[in-house]
FINU-858312 format. One record per residue: residue number from 1; residue in one letter; x, y, z of N, C-alpha, C in turn. Coordinates in pm, 1 decimal, always signed. Last residue first. Layout:
// residues N
    nr   rest       n.c1       n.c2       n.c3      ca.c1      ca.c2      ca.c3       c.c1       c.c2       c.c3
   NUM      a          X          Y          Z          X          Y          Z          X          Y          Z
...
// end
This chain:
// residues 86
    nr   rest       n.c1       n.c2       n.c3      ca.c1      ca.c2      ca.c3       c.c1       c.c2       c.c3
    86      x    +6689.7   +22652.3   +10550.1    +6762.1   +22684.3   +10657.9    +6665.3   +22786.8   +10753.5
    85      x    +6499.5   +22418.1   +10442.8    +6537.0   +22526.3   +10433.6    +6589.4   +22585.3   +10541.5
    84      x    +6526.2   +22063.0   +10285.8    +6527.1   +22169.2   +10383.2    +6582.5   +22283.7   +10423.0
    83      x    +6539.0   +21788.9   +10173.7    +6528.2   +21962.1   +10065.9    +6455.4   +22031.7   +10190.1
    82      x    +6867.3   +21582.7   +10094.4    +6776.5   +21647.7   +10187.3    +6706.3   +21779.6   +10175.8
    81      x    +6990.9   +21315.3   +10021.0    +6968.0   +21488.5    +9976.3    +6860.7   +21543.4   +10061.5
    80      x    +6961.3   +21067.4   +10074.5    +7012.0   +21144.1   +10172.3    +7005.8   +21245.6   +10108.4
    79      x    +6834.1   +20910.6    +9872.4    +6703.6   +20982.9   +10006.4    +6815.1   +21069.4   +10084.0
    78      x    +6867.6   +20932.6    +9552.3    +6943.7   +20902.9    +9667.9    +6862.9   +20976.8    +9781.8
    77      x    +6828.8   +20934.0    +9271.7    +6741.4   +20965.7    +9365.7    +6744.2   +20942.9    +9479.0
    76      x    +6997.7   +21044.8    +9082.7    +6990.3   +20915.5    +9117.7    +6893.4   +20861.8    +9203.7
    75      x    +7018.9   +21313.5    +9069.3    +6961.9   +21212.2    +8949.1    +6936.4   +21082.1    +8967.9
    74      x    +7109.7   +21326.9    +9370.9    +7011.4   +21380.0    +9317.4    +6948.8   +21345.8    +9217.1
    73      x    +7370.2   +21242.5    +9257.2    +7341.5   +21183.7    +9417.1    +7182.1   +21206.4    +9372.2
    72      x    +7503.3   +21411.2    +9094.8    +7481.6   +21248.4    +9093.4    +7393.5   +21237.6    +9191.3
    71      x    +7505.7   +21642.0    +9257.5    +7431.3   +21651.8    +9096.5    +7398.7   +21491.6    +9084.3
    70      x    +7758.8   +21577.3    +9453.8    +7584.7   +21626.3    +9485.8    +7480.7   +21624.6    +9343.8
    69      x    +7879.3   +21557.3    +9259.0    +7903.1   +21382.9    +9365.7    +7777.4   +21460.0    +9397.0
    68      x    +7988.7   +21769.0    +9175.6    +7955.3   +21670.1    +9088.8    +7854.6   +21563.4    +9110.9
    67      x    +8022.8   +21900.6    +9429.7    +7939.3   +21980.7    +9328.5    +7853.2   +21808.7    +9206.3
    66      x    +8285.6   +21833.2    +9461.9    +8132.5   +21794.5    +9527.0    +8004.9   +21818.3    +9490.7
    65      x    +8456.5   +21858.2    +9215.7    +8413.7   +21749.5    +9225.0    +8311.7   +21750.0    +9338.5
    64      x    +8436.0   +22149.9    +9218.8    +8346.4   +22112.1    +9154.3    +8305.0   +21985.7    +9151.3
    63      x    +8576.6   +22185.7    +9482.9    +8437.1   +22221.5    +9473.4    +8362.3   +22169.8    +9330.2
    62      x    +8789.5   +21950.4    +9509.8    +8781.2   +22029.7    +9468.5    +8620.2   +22082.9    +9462.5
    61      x    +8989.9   +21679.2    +9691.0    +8855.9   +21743.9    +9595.5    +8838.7   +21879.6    +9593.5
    60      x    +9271.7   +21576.4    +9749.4    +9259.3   +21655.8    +9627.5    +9127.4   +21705.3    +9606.0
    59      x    +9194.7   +21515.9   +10011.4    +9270.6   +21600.5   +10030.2    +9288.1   +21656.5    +9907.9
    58      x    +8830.5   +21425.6    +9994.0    +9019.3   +21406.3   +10019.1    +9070.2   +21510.9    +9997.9
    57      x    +8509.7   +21402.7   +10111.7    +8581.0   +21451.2   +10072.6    +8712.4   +21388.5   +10096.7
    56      x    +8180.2   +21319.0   +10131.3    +8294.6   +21304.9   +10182.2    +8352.0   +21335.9   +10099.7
    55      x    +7895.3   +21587.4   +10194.3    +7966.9   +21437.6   +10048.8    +8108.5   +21444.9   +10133.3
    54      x    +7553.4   +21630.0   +10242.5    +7686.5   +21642.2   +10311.1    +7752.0   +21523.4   +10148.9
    53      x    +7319.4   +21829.2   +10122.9    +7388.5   +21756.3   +10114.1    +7523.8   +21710.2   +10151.2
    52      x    +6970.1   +21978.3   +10019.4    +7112.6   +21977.9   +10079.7    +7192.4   +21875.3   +10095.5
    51      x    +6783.4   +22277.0    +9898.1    +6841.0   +22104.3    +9847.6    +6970.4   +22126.3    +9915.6
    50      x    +6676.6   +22500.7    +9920.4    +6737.5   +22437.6   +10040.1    +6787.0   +22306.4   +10033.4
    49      x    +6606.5   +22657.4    +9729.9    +6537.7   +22587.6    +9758.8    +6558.9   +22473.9    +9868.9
    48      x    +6857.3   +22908.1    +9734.7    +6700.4   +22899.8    +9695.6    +6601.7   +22826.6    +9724.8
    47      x    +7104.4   +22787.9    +9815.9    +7044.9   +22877.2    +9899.4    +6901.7   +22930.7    +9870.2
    46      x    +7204.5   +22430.8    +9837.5    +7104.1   +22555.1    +9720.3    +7050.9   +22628.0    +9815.7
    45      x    +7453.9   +22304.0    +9921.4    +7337.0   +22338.5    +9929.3    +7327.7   +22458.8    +9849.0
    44      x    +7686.7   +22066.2   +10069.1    +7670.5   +22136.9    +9914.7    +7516.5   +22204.8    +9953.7
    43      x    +7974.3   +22023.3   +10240.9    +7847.3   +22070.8   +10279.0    +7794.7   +22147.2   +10136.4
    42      x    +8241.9   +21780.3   +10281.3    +8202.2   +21894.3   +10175.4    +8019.9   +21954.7   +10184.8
    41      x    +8464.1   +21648.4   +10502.0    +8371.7   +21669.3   +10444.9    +8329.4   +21786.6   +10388.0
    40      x    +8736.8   +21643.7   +10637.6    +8680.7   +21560.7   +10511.3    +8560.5   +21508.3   +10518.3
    39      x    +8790.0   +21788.2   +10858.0    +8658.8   +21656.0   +10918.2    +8629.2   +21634.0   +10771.9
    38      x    +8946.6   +21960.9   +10784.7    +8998.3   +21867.5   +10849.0    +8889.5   +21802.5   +10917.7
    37      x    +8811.4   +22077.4   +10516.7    +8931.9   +21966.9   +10467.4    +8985.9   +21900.1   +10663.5
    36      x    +8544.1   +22195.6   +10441.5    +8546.1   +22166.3   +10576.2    +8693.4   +22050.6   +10566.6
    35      x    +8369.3   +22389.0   +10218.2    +8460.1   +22219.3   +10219.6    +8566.9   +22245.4   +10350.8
    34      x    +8035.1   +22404.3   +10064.8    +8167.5   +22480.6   +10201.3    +8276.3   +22337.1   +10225.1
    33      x    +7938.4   +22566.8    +9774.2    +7975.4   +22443.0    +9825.6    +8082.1   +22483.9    +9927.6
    32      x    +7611.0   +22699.2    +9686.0    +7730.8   +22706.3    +9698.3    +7793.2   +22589.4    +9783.0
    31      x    +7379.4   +22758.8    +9436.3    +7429.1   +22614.3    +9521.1    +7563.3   +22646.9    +9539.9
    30      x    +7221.4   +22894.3    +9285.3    +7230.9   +22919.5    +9381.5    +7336.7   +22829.4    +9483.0
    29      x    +7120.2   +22963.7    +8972.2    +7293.7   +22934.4    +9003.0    +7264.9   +22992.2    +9134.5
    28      x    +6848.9   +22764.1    +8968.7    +6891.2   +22862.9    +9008.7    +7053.5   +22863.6    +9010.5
    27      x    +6705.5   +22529.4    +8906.4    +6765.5   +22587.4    +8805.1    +6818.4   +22683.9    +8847.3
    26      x    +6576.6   +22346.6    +9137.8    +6518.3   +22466.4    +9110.1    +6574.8   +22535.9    +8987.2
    25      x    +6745.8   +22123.6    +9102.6    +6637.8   +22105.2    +9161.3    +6521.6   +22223.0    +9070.7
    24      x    +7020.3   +22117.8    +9052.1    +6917.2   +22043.2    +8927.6    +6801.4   +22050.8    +8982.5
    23      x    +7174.3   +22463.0    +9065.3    +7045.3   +22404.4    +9098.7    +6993.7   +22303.3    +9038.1
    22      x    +7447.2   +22535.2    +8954.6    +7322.9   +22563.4    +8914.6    +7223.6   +22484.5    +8984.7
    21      x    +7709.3   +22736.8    +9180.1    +7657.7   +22627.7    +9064.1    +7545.4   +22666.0    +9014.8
    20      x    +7997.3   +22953.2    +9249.7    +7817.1   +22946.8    +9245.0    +7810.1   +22821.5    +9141.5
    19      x    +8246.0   +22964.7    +9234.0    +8247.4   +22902.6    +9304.6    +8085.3   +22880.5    +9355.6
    18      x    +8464.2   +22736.5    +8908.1    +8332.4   +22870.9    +8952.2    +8319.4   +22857.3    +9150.9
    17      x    +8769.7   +22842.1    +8826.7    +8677.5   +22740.1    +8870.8    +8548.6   +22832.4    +8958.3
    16      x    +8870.7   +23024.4    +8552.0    +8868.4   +22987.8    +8721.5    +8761.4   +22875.3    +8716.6
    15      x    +9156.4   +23044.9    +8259.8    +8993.1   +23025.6    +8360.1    +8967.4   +22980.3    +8521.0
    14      x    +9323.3   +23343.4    +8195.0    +9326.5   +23218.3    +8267.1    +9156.1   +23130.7    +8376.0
    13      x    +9295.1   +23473.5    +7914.6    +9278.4   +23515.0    +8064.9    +9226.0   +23337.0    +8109.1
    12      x    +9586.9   +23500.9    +7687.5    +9452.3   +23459.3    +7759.5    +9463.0   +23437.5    +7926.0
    11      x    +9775.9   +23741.3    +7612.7    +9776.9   +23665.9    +7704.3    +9599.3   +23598.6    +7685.5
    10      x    +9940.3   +23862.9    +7315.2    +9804.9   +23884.9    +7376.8    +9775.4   +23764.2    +7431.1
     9      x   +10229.2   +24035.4    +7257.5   +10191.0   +23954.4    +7305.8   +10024.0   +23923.1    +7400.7
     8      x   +10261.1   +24284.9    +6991.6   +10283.6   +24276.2    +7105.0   +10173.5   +24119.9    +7159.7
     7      x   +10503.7   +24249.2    +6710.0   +10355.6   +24260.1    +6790.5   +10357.5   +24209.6    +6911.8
     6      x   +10773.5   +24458.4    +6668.6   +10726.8   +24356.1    +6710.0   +10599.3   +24357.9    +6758.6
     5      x   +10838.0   +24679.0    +6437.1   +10774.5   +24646.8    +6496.3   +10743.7   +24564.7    +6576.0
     4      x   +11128.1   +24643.2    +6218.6   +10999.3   +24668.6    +6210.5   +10956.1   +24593.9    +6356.8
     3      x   +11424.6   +24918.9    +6260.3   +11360.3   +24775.5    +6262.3   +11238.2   +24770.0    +6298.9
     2      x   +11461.5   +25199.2    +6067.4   +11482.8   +25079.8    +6221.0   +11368.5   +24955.7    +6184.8
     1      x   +11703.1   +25376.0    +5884.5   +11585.1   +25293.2    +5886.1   +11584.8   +25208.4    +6012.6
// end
């Protein structure tokens, strides 16, 4: 007689950080974010409707924190967003 079976080990798939957003302007997941770490700064823009936005950056931010700091900036109604099309 042998020994019963061991079940085999089912991994979760490890989540990523996105690198498309969503648009609060237009709703589009168009808004990609370019992070520029030695002039700490983060360039956020919607390739649909051209909502744009420089955000300072550190050495820990991360695309979603500019991502964040551009979504604030916009609800808030901050005049530096800028909705010009490339």
């Amino acid at each position: 007689m042998g020994r019963r079976r061991r079940k085999k080990v089912q991994r979760r798939p490890e989540r990523r950080i996105p690198t498309v957003f969503e648009c609060p302007s237009c709703g589009e997941n168009a808004v990609k974010v370019e992070i520029n770490k030695a002039e700490e700064l983060a360039t956020v823009g919607c390739g649909n409707c051209g909502l744009t936005k420089k955000v300072k950056i550190t050495k820990l931010t991360e695309t979603v924190d500019a991502y964040s700091e551009f979504v604030d900036a916009f609800y808030e109604g901050e005049k530096a967003v800028s909705n010009e099309r490339k």
